[in-house]
C-alpha positions in Angstrom: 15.1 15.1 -19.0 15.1 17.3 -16.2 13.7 16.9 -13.3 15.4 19.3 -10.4 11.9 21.3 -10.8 10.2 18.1 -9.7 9.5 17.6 -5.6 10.9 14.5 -4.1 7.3 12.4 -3.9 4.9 13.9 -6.9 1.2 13.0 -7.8 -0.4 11.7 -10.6 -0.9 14.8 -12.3 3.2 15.5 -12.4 4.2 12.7 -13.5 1.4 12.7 -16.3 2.7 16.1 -16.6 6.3 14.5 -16.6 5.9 11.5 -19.2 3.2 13.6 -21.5 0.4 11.1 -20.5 -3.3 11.7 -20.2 -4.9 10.8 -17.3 -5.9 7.0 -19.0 -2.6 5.7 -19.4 -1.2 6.9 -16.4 -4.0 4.8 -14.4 -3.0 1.6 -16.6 0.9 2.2 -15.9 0.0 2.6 -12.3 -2.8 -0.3 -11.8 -0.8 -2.5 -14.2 1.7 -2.3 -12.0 4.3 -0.8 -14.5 5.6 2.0 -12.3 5.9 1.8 -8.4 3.7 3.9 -6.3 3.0 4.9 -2.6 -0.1 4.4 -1.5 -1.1 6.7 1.5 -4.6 6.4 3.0 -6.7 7.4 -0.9 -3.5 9.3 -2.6 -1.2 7.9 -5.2 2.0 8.7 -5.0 5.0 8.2 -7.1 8.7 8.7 -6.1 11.3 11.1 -8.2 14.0 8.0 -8.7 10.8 5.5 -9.4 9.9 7.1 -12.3 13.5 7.6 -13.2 14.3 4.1 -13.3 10.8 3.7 -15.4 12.1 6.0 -17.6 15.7 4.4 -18.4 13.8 0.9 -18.4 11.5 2.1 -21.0 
């Protein structure tokens, strides 16, 4: 999977985008706790090499 097109820190929408996810199951991987997030101020945010290592755990 490439990911160089990808920024650094990417929203919900991306990584949906990323993991070809609809908007449901991306909330119940992220409130479920299955992948790591940043939370800052009302944004979710997810990092490049979190979802990397969700993707070679998975």
């Amino acid at each position: 999977m490439n990911l160089q097109n990808y920024p650094e820190i990417m929203n919900r929408a991306e990584v949906a985008e990323v993991l070809r996810l609809g908007r449901y199951k991306m909330n119940e991987l992220i409130f479920g706790g299955k992948i790591k997030v940043l939370i800052i101020g009302k944004s979710i945010r997810i990092r490049k090499q979190d979802l990397i290592e969700f993707i070679e755990s998975h």
